[in-house]
C-alpha positions as CSV (number, residue, x, y, z in Angstrom):
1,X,85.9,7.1,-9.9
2,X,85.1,10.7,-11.5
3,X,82.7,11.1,-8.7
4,X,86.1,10.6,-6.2
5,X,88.2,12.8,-8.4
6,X,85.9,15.7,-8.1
7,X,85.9,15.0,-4.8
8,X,89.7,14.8,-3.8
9,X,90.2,18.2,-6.3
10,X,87.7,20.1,-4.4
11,X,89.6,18.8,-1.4
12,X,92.6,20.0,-2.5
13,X,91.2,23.5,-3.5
14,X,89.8,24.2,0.1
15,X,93.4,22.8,1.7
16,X,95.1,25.0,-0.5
17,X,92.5,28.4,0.4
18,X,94.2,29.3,3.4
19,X,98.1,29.3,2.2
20,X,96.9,31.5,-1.2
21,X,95.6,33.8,1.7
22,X,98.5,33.8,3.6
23,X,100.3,34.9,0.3
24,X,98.4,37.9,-0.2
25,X,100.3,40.7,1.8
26,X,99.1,42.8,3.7
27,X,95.9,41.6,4.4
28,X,95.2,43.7,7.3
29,X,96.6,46.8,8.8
30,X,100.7,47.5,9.6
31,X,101.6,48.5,12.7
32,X,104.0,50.7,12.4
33,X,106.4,51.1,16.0
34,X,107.8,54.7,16.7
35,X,110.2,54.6,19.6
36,X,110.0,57.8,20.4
37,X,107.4,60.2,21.5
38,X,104.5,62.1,20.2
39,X,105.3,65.6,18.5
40,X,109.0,64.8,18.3
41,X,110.6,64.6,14.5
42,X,111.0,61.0,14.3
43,X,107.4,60.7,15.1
44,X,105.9,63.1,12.7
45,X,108.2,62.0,10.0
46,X,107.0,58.4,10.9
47,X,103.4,59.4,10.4
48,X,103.9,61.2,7.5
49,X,105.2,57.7,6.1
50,X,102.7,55.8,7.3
51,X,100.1,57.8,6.0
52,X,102.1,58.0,2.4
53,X,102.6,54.1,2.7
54,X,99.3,53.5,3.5
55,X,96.8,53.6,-0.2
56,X,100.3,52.6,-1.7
57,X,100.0,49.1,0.7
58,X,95.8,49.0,0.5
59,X,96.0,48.5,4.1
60,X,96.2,51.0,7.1
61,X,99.9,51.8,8.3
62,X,99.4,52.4,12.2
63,X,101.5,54.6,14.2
64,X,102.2,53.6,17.6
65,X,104.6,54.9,20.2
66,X,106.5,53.0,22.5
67,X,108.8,55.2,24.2
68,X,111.9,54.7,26.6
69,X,115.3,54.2,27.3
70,X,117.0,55.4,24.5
71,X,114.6,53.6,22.4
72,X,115.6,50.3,23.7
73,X,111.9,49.7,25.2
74,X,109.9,50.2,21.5
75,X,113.1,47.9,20.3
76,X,112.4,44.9,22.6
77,X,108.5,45.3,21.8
78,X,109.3,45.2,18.0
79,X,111.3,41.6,18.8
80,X,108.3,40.6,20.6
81,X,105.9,40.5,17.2
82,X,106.2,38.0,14.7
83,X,108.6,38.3,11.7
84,X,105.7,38.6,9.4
85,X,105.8,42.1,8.2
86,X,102.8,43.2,10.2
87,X,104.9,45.3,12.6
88,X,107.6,47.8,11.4
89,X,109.7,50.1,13.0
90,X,111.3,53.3,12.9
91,X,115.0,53.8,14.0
92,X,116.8,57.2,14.9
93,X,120.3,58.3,16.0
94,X,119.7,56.5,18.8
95,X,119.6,53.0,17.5
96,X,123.5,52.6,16.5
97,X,124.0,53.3,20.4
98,X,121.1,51.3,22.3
99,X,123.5,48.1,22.3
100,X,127.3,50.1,23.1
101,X,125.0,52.3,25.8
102,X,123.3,49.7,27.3
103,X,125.4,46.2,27.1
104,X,122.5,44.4,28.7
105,X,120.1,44.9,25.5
106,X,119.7,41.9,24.1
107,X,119.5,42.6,20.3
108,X,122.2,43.9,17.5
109,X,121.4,47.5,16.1
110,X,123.1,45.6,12.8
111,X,122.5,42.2,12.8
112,X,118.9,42.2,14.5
113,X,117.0,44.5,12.1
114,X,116.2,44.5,8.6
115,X,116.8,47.9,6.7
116,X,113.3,48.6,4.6
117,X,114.0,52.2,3.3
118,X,115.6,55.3,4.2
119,X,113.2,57.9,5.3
120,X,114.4,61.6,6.3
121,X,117.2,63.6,7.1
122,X,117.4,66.9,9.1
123,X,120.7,69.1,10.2
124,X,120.8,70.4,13.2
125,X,121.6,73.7,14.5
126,X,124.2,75.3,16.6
127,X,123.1,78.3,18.4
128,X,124.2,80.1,21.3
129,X,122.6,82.5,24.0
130,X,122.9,86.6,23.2
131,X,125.2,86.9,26.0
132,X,127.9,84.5,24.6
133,X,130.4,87.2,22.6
134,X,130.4,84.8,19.7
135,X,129.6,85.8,16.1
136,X,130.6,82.6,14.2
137,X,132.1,79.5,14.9
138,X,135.7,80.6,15.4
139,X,134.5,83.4,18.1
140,X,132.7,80.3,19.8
141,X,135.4,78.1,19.7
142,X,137.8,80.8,21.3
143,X,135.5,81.4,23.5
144,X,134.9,77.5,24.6
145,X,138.6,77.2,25.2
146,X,138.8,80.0,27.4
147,X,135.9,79.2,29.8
148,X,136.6,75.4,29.3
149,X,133.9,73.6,31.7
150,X,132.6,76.7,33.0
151,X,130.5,76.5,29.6
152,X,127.2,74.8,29.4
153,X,125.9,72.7,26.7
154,X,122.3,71.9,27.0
155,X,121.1,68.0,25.9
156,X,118.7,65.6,26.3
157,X,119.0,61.8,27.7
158,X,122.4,60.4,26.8
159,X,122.4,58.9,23.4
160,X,119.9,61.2,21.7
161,X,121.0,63.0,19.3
162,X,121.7,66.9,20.4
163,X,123.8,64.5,22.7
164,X,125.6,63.1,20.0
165,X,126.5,66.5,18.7
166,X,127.5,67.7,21.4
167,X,130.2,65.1,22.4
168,X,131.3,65.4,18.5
169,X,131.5,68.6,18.9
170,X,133.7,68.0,22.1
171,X,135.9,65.4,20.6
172,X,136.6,67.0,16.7
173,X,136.9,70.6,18.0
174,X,139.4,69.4,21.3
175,X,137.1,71.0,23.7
176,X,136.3,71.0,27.5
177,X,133.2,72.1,28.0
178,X,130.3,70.7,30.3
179,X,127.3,68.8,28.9
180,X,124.0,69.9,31.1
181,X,121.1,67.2,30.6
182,X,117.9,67.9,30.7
183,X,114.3,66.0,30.7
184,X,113.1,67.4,27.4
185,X,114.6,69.4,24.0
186,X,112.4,72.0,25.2
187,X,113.6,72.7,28.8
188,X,116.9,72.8,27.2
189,X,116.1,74.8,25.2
190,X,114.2,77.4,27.7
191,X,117.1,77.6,29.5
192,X,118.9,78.5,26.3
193,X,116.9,81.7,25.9
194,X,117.1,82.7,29.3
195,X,120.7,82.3,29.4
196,X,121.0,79.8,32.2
197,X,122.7,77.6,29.6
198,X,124.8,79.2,26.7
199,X,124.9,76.7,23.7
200,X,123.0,73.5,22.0
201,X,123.0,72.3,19.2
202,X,119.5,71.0,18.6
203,X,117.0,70.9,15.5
204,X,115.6,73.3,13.4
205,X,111.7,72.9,14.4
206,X,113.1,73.8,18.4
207,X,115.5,76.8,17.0
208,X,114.8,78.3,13.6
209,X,111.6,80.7,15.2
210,X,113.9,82.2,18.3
211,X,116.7,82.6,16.1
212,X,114.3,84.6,13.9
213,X,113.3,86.4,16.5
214,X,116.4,87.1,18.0
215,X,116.1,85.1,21.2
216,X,119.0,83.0,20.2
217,X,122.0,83.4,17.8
218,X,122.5,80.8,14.7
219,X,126.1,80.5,14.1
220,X,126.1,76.9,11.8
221,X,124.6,73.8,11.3
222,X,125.8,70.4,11.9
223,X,125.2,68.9,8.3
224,X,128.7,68.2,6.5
225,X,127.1,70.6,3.8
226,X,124.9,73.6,4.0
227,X,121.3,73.2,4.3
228,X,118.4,74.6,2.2
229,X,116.4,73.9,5.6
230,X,118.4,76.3,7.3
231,X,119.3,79.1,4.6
232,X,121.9,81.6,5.6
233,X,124.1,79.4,8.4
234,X,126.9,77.6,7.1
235,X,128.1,74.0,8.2
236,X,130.0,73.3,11.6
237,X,132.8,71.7,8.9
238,X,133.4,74.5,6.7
239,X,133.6,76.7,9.9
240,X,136.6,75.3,11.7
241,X,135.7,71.6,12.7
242,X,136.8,69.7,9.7
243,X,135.2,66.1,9.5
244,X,131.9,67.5,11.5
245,X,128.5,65.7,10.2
246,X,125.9,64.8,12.0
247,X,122.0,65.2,11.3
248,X,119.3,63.4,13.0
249,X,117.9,60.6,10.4
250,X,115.5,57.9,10.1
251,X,115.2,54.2,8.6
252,X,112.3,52.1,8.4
253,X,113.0,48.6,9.6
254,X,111.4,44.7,9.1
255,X,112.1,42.0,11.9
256,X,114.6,39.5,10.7
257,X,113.2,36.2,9.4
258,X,110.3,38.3,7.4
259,X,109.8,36.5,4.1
260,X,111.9,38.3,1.3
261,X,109.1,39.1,-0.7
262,X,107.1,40.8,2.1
263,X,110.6,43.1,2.7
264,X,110.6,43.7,-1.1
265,X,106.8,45.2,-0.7
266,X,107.6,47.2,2.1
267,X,110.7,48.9,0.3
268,X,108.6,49.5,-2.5
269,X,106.0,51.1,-0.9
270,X,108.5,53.2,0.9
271,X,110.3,54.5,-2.0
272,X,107.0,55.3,-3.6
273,X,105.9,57.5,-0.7
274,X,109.2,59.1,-0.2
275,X,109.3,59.8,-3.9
276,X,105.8,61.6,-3.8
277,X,105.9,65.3,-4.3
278,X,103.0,65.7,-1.4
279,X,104.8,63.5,1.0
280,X,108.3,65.8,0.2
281,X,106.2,68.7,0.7
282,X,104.9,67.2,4.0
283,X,108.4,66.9,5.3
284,X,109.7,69.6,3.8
285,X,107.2,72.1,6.3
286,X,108.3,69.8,8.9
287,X,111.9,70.7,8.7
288,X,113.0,66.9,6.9
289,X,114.7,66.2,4.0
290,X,114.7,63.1,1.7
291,X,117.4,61.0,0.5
292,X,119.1,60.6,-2.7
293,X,118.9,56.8,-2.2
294,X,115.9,56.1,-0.2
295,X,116.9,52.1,-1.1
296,X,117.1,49.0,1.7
297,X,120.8,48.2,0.4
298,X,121.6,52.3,1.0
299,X,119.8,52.5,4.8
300,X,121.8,49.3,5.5
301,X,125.2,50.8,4.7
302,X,124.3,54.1,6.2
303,X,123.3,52.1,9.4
304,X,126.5,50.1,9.7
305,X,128.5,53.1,9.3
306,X,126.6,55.0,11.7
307,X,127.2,52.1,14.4
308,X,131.0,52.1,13.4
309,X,131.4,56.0,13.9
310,X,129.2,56.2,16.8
311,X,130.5,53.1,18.9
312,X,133.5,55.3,20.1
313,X,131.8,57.8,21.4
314,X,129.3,55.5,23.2
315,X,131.4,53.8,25.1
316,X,133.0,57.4,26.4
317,X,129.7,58.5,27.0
318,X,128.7,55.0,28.8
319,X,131.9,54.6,31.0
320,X,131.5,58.5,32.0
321,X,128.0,57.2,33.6
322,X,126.2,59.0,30.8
């Protein structure tokens, strides 16, 4: 009878084995899905997470990028892993508008991702070509409602977020202008300093070295605040568009149905690399601010009021054809 006992425990200890290894997390490297691509902010700010998150976790955190379709492609390949907290993903301005752009995306921007943390922040700059006879915003805006559509604002791919600020810009300040897409920030932005477009408003990384040199003119930027990014501008609100705010942002996400306790791990180790002086530093050079609240209950708010504010616009932007 001992001789069964022992026999039946040591059962029991190797049945057991494999579900106390399933309980240690992680035990192999995150994957971490940017849906945007290389050399863009979202995905240098999503490295430099990854690499803070990564002796925080004990495990490699993996960038990868899977780019598309106003991040609607890297979306549907997140929904494709298992909820097990192996794969993560990074959301931008984009993601309040992938499902009010595109109706036939399957999966909520709310409901169908699971805030981890807050990441970054970065305001965005409004600047104009030499030629436009604007000093400030009020000259600008003068000048916008004289030319009307006979202005041109340069943007990327509908939805991303120079976009965004453009058509905020439109609706807040009562203006007619015409939104020019391009293929890239950086054609835009070429044809910005050679005065084949007049205005943008785009980040600080594309604009802060030409307006230093004088290529193109500063006149605000789009946080509701002024930035310590961009010393010297002031904001788009204090400037004559009350109720202007907008900067581009990121928020780590889990797949819904990850165990609670994995979520709880990821936040954690989040918060502990965004509240790392080296990791501030690291965004800091890149042009990226923290958050007060870096917190999965604050990136969930902040993501349902960004779907609420944005969904407006979205459907103007989607029934115009883009």
């Amino acid at each position: 009878m001992p001789y069964r006992r022992s026999l039946l425990a040591a059962a029991g200890v190797l049945l057991a084995a494999p579900s106390l290894a399933q309980e240690r997390y992680p035990g192999r490297p995150v994957r971490m899905m940017i849906p945007v691509g290389v050399g863009g902010v979202t995905d240098i700010v999503g490295r430099i997470l990854a690499e803070g998150m990564t002796p925080i976790l004990g495990q490699p955190v993996v960038p990868e990028n899977v780019v598309g379709a106003g991040s609607t492609i890297g979306a549907a390949a997140f929904h494709r892993t298992p909820a097990d907290g192996y794969t993560i993903f990074i959301g931008t301005n984009n993601h309040p508008l992938m499902k009010a752009l595109r109706p036939e995306f399957p999966h909520d921007p709310v409901t169908d991702f699971v805030p981890v943390a807050l990441v970054g922040r970065q305001p965005f700059v409004l600047a104009v070509n030499p030629s436009v006879p604007a000093q400030d915003v009020a000259q600008l805006l003068a000048w916008l409602r004289r030319e009307r559509d006979a202005a041109n604002f340069g943007s990327t791919n509908p939805g991303a977020t120079n976009h965004l600020a453009g058509e905020l810009l439109k609706q807040l300040a009562g203006l007619d202008y015409t939104i020019v897409p391009y293929r890239t920030a950086a054609l835009a932005v070429q044809d910005l300093v050679a005065g084949r477009m007049q205005f943008t408003i785009d980040s600080p990384t594309m604009l802060n070295s030409l307006i230093q040199a004088g290529q193109v003119r500063g006149l605000a930027v789009s946080s509701r605040d002024r930035s310590v990014l961009v010393p010297g501008l002031p904001s788009l609100a204090e400037s004559g568009v009350p109720g202007y705010d907008l900067t581009a942002w990121q928020v780590l996400f889990a797949k819904p149905g990850t165990p609670a306790p994995i979520v709880a791990t990821l936040e954690a180790a989040a918060r502990r690399a965004l509240a790392d002086p080296a990791v501030q530093d690291r965004l800091r050079r890149a042009g990226v601010d923290t958050w007060p609240d870096t917190s999965a209950a604050a990136a969930a708010q902040h993501v349902r009021e960004e779907v609420a504010r944005w969904a407006p616009i979205a459907e103007r932007i989607r029934q115009a054809g883009g």
